[in-house]
C-alpha positions as CSV (number, residue, x, y, z in Angstrom):
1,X,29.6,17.5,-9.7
2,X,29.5,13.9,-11.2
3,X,26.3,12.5,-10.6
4,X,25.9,8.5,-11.4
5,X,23.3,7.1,-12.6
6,X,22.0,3.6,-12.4
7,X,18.7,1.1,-12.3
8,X,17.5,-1.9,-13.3
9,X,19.7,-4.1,-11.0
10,X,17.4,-7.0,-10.6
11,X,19.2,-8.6,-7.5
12,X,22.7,-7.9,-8.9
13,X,24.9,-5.0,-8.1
14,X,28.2,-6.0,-10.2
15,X,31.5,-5.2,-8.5
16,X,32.8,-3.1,-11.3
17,X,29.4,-0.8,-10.6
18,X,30.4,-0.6,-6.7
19,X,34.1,0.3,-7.1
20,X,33.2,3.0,-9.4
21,X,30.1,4.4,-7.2
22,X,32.4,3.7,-4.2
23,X,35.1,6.3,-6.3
24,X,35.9,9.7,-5.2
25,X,34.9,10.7,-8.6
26,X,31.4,10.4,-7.7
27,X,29.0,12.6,-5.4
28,X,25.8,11.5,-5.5
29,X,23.8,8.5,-6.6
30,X,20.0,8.4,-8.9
31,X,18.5,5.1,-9.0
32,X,15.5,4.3,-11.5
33,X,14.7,1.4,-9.7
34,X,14.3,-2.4,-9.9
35,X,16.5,-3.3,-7.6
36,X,14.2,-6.7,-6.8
37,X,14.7,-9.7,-9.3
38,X,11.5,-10.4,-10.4
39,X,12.5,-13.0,-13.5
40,X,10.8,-16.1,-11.9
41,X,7.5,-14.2,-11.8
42,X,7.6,-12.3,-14.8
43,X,8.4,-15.5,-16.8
44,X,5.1,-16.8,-15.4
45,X,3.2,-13.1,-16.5
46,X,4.3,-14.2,-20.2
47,X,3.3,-17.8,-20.2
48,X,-0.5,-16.6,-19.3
49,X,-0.7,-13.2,-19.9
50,X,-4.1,-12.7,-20.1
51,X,-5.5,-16.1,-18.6
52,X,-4.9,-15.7,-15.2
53,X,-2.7,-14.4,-12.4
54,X,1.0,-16.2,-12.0
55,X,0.7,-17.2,-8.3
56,X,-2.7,-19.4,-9.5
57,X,-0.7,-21.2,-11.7
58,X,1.8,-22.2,-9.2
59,X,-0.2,-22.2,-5.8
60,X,0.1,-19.7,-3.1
61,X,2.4,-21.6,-1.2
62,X,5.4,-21.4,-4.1
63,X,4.4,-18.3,-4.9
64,X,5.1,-17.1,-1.4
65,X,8.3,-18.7,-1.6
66,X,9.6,-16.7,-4.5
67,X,8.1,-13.6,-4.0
68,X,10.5,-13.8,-0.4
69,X,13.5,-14.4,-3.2
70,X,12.6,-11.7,-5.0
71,X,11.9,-9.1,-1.8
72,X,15.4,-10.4,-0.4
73,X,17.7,-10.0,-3.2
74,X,16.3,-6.0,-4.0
75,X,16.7,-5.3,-0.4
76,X,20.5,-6.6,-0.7
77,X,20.9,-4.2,-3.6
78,X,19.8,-1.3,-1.5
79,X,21.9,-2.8,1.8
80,X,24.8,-2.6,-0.4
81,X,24.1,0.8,-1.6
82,X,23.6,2.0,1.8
83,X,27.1,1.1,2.3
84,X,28.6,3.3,-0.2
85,X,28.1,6.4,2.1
86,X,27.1,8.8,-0.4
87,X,23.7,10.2,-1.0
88,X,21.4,7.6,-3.3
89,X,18.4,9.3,-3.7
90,X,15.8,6.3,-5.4
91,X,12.2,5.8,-6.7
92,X,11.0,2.3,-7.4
93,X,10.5,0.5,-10.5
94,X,7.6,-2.0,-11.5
95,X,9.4,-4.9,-10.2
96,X,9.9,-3.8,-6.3
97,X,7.7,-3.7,-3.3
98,X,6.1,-1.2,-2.4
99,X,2.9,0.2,-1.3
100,X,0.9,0.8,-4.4
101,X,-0.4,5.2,-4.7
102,X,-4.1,5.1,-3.5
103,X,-3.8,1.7,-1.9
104,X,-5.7,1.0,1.3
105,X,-4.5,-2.7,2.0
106,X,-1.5,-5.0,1.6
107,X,-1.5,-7.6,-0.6
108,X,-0.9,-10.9,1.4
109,X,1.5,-12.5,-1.2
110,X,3.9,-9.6,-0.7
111,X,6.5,-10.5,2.4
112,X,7.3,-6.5,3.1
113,X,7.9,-3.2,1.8
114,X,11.0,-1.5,1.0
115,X,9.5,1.8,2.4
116,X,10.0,0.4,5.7
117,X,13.2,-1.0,4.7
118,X,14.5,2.6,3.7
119,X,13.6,4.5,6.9
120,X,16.6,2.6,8.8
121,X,19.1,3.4,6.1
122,X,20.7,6.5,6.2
123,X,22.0,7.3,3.1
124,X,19.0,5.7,0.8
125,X,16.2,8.9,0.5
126,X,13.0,7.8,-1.5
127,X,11.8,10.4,-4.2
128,X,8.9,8.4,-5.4
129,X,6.7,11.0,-5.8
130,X,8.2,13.9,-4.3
131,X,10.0,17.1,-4.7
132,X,13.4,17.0,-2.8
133,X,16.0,20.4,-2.8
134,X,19.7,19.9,-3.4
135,X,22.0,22.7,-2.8
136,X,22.6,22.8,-7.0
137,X,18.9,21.1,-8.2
138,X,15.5,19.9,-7.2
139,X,14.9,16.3,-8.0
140,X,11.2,15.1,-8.6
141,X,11.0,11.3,-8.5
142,X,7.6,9.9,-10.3
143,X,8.4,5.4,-10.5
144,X,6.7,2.4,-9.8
145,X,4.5,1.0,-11.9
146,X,2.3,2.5,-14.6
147,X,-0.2,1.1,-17.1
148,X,2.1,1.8,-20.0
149,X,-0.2,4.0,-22.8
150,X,-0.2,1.2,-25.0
151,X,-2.5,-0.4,-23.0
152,X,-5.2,2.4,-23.0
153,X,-4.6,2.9,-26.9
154,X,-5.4,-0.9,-28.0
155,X,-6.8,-2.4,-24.6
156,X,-5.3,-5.7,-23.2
157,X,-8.0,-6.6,-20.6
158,X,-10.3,-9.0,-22.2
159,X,-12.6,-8.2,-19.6
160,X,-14.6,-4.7,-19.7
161,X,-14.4,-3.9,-15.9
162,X,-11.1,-4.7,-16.2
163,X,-10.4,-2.0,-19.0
164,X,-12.3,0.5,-16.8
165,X,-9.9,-0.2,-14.3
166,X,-7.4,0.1,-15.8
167,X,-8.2,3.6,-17.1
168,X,-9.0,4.6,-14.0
169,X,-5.6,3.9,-12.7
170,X,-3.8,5.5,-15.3
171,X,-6.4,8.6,-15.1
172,X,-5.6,8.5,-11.3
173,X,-1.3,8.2,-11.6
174,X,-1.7,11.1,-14.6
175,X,-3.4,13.1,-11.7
176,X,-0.6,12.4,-9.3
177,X,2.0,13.5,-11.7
178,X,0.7,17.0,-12.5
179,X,0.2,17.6,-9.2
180,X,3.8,16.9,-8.0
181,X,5.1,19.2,-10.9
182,X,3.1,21.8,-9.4
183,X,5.8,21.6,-6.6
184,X,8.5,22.6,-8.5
185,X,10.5,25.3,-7.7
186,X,11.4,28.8,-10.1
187,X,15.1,29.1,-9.2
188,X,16.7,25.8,-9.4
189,X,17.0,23.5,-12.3
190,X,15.1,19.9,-12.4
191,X,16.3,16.3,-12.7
192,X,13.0,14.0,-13.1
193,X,13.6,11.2,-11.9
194,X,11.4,8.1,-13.3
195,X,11.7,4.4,-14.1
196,X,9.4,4.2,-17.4
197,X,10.3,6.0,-20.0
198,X,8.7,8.1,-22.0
199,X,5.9,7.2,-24.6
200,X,8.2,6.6,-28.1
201,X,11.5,7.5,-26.3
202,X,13.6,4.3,-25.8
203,X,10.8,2.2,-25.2
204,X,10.0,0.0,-28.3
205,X,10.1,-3.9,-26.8
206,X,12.7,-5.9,-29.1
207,X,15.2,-7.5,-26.5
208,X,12.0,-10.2,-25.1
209,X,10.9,-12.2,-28.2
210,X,8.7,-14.1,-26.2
211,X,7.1,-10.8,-24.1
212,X,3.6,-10.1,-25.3
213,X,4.5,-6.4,-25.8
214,X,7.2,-7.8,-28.3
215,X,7.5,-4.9,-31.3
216,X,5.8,-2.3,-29.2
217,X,6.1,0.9,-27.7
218,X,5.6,0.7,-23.4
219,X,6.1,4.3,-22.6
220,X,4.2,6.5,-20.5
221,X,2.5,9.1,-22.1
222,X,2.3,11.3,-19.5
223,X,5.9,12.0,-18.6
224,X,6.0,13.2,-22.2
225,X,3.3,16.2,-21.2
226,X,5.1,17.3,-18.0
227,X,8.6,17.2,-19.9
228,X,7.6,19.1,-22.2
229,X,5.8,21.7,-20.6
230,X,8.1,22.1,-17.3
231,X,11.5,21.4,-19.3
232,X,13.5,19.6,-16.7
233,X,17.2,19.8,-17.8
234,X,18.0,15.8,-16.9
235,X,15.3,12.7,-17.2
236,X,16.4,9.7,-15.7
237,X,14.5,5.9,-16.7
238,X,15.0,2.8,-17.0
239,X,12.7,0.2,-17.5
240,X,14.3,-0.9,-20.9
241,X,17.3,-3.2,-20.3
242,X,17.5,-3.0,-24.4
243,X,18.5,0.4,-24.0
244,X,21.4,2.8,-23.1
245,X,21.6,5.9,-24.4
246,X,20.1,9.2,-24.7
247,X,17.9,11.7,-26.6
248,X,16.4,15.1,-26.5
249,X,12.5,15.1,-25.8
250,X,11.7,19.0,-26.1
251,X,14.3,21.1,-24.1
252,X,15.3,17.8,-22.0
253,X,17.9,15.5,-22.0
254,X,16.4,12.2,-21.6
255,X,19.1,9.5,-20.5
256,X,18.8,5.3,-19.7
257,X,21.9,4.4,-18.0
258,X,21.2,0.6,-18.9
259,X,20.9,-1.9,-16.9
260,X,23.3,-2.3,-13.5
261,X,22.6,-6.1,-13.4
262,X,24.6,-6.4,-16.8
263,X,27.4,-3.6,-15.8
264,X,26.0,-0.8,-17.5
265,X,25.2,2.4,-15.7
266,X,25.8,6.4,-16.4
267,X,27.9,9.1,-15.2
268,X,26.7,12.2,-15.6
269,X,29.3,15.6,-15.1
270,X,26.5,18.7,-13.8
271,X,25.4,20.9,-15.0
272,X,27.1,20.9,-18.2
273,X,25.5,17.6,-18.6
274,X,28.5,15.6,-20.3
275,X,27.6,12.0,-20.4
276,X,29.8,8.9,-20.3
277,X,28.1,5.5,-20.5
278,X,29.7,2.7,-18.8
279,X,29.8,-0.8,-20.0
């Protein structure tokens, strides 16, 4: 089985990326997420990052405006990997929209959700935060976003509530994640399926100069505890358009297929996990 990988698409799915996925040499599709552009808004996260919130430095009217660009080119992304006819079986990344864990109401900026999105296409099946069973594996997608650990370890938030908070949240997702690995079955073998990386595993920032996290390590902690103590033979993330590669983390194999919106993704040959990065 050749399983290829892919994220980080940021409203561009490159034709070289579609013929190959589009190939009989493929069987199935993972997706790490991403697949909304969010560039517009995270250039405004940079230029105030701890001042206040992007859409109050443009108004709520512009805001909406790109917010609707941003919703509309992931969900074209998804449209056109619907049309592949092949299982792509997808968790979000920080960049999409989608109904935070633990949330009780919508955020008014936000035009839609991809969840709703999804239910109408049949050959896109959200893993975000579920077990799924394959006839040769069971995946277990954990994405969206997470408060990377380097924001517990040397706080961010000026503002002591919004520290607590923060902690909270990343107490709460920590939670979350142990109890989905409780799903996991004894027979068959695991691909995690995430869109952060692990804490110190292809995640130091260098490819952003201007990125407040510039130098530093945004990796999450906890997938590093569940890795290693439930082994899953394949870990999926993205997250890091600076990398593409791989590396062990315990008994795992821990790939980033790069990032689709620059042609890069990852095919992957099961189970003797044989990997060819494309470019």
């Amino acid at each position: 089985m050749k399983i290829l990988a892919i994220g980080d698409f940021h409203g561009k799915f490159p034709g070289k990326l579609k013929r190959i996925a589009q190939s009989k040499e493929i069987d199935l599709i993972l997706c790490t997420g991403d697949f909304a552009d969010a560039d517009k808004i995270r250039k405004l996260i940079f230029k105030n990052w701890t001042d206040k919130p992007w859409y109050e430095q443009i108004g709520i009217k512009k805001a909406k405006q790109i917010e609707k660009e941003s919703f509309d080119s992931g969900l074209n992304v998804l449209n056109e990997l619907n049309k592949l006819n092949k299982k792509v079986y997808v968790v979000f990344g920080n960049s999409d929209f989608y109904r935070e864990r633990g949330s009780t109401s919508d955020d008014p900026l936000i035009p839609g959700f991809y969840e709703d999105k999804i239910r109408k296409l049949k050959n896109i099946i959200l893993v975000d935060n579920k077990k799924l069973s394959t006839r040769d594996f069971d995946i277990l997608g954990f994405g969206g976003y997470v408060d990377c650990t380097e924001y517990i370890k040397n706080p961010i938030d000026g503002d002591k509530e919004e520290q607590i908070m923060r902690l909270e949240r990343y107490l709460y997702d920590q939670l979350k994640l142990k109890k989905l690995f409780l799903k996991k079955g004894k027979s068959k073998e695991i691909i995690f399926l995430a869109h952060y990386p692990p804490y110190g595993v292809m995640d130091k920032v260098s490819f952003i100069k201007n990125s407040p996290m510039y130098g530093k390590h945004v990796g999450w902690e906890p997938y590093n505890e569940v890795i290693r103590k439930h082994k899953p033979k394949l870990v999926l993330c993205g997250h890091m358009h600076e990398y593409q590669g791989k590396k062990k983390l315990g008994k795992s194999l821990v790939v980033n297929p790069g990032a689709a919106f620059e042609g890069k993704a990852a095919v992957i040959e099961w189970p003797g996990l044989r990997v060819k990065f494309l470019r």
